[in-house]
VEXZAMAR-781380 format. One line per field, with one value per residue (C-alpha): x, y, z; residue number from 1. Coordinates in steps of 0.2 Angstrom, whole numbers, plus 5000, padded with zeros to 4 digits. Example, Ala and Ser with C-alpha at 12.3 -4.5 7.8 and 13.67 -1.06 7.14 Angstrom:
! VEXZAMAR-781380
px = (5062  5068) .
py = (4978  4995) .
pz = (5039  5036) .
seq = (1  2) .
***
This chain:
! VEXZAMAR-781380
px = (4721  4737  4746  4738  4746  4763  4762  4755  4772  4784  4778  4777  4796  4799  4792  4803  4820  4832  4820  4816  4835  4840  4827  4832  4850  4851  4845  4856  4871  4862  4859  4878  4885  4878  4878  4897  4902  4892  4901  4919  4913  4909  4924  4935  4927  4929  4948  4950  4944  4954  4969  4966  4960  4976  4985  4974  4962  4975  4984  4988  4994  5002  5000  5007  4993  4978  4967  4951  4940  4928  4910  4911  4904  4921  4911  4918  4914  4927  4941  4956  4964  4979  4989  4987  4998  5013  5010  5023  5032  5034  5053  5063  5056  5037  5043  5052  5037  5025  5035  5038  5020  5013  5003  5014  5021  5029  5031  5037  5043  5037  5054  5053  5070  5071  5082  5080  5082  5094  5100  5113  5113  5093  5083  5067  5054  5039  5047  5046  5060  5053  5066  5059  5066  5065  5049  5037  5032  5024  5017  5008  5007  5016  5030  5043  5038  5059  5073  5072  5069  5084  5085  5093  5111  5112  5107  5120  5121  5117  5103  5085  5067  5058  5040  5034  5030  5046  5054  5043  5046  5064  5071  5059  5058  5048  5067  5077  5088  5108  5103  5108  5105  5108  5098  5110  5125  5123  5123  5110  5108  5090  5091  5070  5053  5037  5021  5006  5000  4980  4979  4967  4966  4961  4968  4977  4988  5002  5002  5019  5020  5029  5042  5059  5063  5078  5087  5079  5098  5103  5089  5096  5113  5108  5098  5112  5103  5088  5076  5057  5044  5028  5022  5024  5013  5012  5003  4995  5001  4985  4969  4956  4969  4968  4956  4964  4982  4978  4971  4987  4997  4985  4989  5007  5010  4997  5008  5025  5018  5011  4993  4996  4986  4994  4994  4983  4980  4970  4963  4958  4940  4945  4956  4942  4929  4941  4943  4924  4919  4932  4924  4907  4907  4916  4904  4887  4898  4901  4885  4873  4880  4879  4860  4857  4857  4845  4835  4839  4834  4818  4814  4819  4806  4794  4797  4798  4778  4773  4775  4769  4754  4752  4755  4743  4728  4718  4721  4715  4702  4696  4699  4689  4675  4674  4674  4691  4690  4700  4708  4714  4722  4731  4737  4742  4754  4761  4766  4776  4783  4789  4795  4805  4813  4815  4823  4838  4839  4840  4856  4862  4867  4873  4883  4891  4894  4905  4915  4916  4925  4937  4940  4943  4956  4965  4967  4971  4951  4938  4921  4907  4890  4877  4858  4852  4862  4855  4838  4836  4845  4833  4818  4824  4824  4807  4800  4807  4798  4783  4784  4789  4778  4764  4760  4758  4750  4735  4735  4731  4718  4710  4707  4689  4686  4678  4691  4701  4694  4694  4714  4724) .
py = (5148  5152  5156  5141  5130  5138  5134  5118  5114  5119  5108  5094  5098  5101  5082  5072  5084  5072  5063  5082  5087  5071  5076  5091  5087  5084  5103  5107  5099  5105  5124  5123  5119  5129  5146  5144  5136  5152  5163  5160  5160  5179  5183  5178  5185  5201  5198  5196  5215  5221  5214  5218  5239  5239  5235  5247  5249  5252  5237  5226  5209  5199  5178  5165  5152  5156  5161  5167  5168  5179  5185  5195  5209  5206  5197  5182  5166  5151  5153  5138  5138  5128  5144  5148  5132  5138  5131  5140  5157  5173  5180  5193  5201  5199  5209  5222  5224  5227  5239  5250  5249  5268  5272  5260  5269  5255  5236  5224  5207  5194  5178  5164  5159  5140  5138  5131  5148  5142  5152  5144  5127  5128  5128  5137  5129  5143  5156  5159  5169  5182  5192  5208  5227  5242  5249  5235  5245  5256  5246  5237  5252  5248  5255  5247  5250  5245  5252  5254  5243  5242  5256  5257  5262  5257  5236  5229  5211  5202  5214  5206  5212  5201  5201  5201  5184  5179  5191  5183  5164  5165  5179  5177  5195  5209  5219  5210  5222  5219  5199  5186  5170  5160  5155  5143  5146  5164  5177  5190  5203  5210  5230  5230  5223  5227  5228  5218  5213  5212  5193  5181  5161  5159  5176  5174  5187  5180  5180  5193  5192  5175  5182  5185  5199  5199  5210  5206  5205  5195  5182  5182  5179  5165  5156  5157  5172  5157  5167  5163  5178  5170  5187  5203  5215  5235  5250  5266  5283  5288  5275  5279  5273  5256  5246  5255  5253  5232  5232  5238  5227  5211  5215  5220  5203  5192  5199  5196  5177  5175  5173  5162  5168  5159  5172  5183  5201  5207  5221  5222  5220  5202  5196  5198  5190  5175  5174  5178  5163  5149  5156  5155  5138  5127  5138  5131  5112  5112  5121  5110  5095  5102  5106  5086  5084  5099  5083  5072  5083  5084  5065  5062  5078  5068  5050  5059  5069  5052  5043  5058  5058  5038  5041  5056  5047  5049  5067  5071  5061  5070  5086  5083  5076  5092  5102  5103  5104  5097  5113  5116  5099  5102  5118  5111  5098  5108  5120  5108  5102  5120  5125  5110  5114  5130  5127  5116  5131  5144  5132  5129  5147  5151  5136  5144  5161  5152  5141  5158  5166  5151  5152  5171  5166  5152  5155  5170  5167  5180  5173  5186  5178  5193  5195  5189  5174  5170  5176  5164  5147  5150  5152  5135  5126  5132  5128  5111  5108  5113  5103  5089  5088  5091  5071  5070  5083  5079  5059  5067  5079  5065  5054  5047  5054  5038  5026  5039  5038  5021  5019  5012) .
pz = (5227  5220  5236  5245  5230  5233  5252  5247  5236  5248  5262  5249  5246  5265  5268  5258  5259  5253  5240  5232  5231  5223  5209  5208  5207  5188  5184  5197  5188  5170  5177  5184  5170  5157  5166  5171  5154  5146  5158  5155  5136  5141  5151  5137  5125  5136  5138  5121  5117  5129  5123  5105  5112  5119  5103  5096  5082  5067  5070  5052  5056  5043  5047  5035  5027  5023  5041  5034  5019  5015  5006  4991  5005  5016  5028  5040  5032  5036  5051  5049  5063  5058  5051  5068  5074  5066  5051  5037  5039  5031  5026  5025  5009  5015  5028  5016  5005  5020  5027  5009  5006  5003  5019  5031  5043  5052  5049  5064  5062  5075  5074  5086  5091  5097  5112  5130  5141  5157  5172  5184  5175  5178  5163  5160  5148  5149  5142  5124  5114  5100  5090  5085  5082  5093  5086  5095  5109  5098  5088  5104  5114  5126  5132  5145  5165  5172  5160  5142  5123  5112  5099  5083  5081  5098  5101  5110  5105  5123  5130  5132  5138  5147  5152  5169  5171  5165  5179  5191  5188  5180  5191  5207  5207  5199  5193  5186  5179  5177  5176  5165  5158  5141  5126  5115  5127  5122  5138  5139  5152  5156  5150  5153  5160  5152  5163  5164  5145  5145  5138  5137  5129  5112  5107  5090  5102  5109  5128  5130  5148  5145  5133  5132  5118  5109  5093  5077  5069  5084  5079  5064  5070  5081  5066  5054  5045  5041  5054  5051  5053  5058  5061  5055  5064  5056  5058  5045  5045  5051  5059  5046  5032  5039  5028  5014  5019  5023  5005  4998  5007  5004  4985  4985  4995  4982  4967  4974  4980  4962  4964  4979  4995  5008  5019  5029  5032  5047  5053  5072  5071  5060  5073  5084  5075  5072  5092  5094  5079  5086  5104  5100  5092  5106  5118  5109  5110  5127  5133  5122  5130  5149  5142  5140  5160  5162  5151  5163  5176  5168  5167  5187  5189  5179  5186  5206  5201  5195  5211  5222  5212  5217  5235  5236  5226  5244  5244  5227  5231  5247  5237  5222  5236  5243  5227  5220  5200  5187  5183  5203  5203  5188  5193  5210  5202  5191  5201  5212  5199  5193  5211  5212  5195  5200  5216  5206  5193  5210  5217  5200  5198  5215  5213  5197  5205  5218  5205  5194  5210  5215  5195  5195  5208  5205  5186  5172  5165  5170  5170  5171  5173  5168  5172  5154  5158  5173  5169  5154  5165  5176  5162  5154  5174  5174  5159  5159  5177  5167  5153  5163  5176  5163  5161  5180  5181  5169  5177  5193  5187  5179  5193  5198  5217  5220  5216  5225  5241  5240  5238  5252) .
seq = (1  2  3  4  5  6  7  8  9  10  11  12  13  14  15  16  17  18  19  20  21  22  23  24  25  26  27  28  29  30  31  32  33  34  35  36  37  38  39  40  41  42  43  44  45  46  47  48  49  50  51  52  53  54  55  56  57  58  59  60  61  62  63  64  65  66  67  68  69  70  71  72  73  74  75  76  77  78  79  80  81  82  83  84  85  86  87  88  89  90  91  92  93  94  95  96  97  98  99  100  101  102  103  104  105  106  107  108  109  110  111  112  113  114  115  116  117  118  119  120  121  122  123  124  125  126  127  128  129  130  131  132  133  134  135  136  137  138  139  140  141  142  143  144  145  146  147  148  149  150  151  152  153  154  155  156  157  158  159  160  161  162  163  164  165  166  167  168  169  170  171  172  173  174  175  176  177  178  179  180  181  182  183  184  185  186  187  188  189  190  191  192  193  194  195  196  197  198  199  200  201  202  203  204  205  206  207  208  209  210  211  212  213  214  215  216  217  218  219  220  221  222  223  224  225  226  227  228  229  230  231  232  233  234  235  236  237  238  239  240  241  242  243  244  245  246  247  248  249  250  251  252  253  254  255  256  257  258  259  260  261  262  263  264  265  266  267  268  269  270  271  272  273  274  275  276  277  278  279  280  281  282  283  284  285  286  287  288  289  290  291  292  293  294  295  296  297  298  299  300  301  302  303  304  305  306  307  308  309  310  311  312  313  314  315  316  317  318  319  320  321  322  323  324  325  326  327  328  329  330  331  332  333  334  335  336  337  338  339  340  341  342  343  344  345  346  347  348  349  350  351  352  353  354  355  356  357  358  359  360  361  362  363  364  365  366  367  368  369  370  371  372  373  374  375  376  377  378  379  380  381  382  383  384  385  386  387  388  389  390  391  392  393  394  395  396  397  398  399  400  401  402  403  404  405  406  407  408) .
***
């Protein structure tokens, strides 16, 4: 019985193509939506621990304003995301005191230098300019793929690191060693190109591949010794000393600001959960509002069963005249309604695994659509054909197969 209702369903699809894919077309929209909304959420999410395991597990960063407050139990309660804006700057002593705190092996300042970046008269607005000293590859892990960082007691005072996007768009070429351009009519010469930073949007890590690097006392110099640290990133002497040695700092940096706590101090696994919290909360936004069409898709499901159920009076009629009961009528309708539900949710999700591919090629996101993903859109399409086509269902087991046969 079952399988006759199934055959029974698709040839009641099959008869009315375009009628049955215009139904379906709001779980189709609703199904799309939320699987490929959902999926970039995942592949960000994915990017975001790949940059911060890059960084490593023992990086400290030190952010100006207040990020974060936590549970008496150090757990995650409020993210602000203004500090993150740029909102305020750490200074030259913050930086001193992080770096002389007991178990600090080493303390990096992160300076954004204003400036338009020109080569040739042409100017170039993607890039952005960070002044920092010669011990960031190591503290990012990261070391130079074309010639080499600046080191102490050797900086000359117009050499530059650029990242490879920088090389690519401001250079058009992949070495650019021995080149120059200007920041403030100042000439610098490319002395290094890093490689391929893992990156990903709503990191609270800077995207390096579009950044130029320059000498943290040329920063300095070119600011008028007024340079503003909105970052200072540092590193333990050894990994399993980094809750303790953030402590430390957190307290040497809350006594020198007088009981002020306008600044942060995150471990790795923190920066995570602020990307992962912000993440998660424009995620279930964005996917709750695509889920309104799935309702919408529901509703047309409902209106389309309750017109078939009109036009097919006579065959219900003829059926229960020849001993079909209550309970196989019922089942009949519902499974059409399922199947055409489940149809939409079936196109919905190959329709996001083509958008997540054009995505994946056309932009920097990875969307990755897994099989719970899919598994539970298509459980939703389904059970919204269900719930749905419930109401015609029931009116078309309920018929009298008199007045039935007598319908014209």
């Amino acid at each position: 019985m079952f399988s006759n209702n199934m055959k029974l369903a698709m040839q009641s699809l099959k008869a009315a193509k375009w009628r049955s894919f215009l139904t379906m077309l709001g779980v189709i929209i609703g199904v799309f939506s939320v699987v490929s909304i959902v999926s970039i959420g995942v592949g960000i999410r994915q990017q975001i621990t790949n940059q911060i395991k890059q960084l490593g597990a023992d990086l400290i960063t030190v952010l100006p304003g207040e990020n974060i407050s936590t549970s008496p139990s150090s757990l995650l309660k409020q993210v602000s995301i203004l500090p993150q804006l740029g909102t305020g700057s750490l200074n030259q002593s913050d930086l001193t005191l992080v770096g002389s705190t007991p178990g600090v092996n080493v303390a990096v300042p992160m300076s954004t230098i204003t400036g338009t970046v020109s080569i040739d008269g042409n100017n170039y607005n993607n890039a952005q300019v960070i002044a920092t000293t010669s011990d960031f590859p190591s503290i990012v892990n990261k070391n130079v793929q074309y010639g080499q960082f600046f080191q102490n007691g050797d900086i000359d005072p117009n050499e530059a690191i650029v990242g490879q996007n920088v090389a690519i768009q401001l250079f058009k070429e992949n070495i650019p060693i021995g080149k120059s351009f200007q920041i403030r009519d100042r000439t610098f010469t490319v002395e290094g190109v890093f490689g391929q930073f893992n990156t990903s949007p709503l990191s609270p890590i800077s995207d390096y591949n579009n950044t130029i690097f320059i000498p943290y006392n040329i920063g300095q110099s070119m600011s008028g010794n007024q340079t503003q640290i909105y970052e200072i990133f540092a590193k333990p002497n050894h990994v399993d000393q980094t809750s303790q040695v953030a402590s430390a700092v957190n307290t040497r940096l809350l006594k020198a600001h007088g009981g002020q706590n306008n600044f942060t101090v995150l471990e790795q696994k923190q920066n995570l959960a602020i990307a992962n919290n912000t993440l998660n909360t424009l995620t279930a936004l964005i996917a709750a509002v695509a889920a309104v069409s799935l309702v919408v898709g529901g509703i047309g499901i409902m209106n389309i069963m309750l017109v078939s159920v009109m036009e097919r009076t006579r065959e219900i009629g003829v059926r229960k005249a020849v001993g079909g009961t209550n309970r196989q009528i019922l089942t009949q309708f519902l499974i059409e309604a399922a199947m055409l539900s489940l149809t939409g949710g079936i196109i919905g999700v190959i329709l996001s695994l083509l958008a997540d591919i054009i995505i994946r090629y056309y932009t920097t996101l990875q969307p990755t659509i897994t099989l719970p993903i899919v598994l539970l859109a298509l459980g939703i399409s389904l059970l919204a054909g269900v719930l749905f086509g419930a109401m015609p269902a029931f009116k078309a087991a309920r018929k009298d197969p008199v007045d039935s046969l007598r319908h014209e």
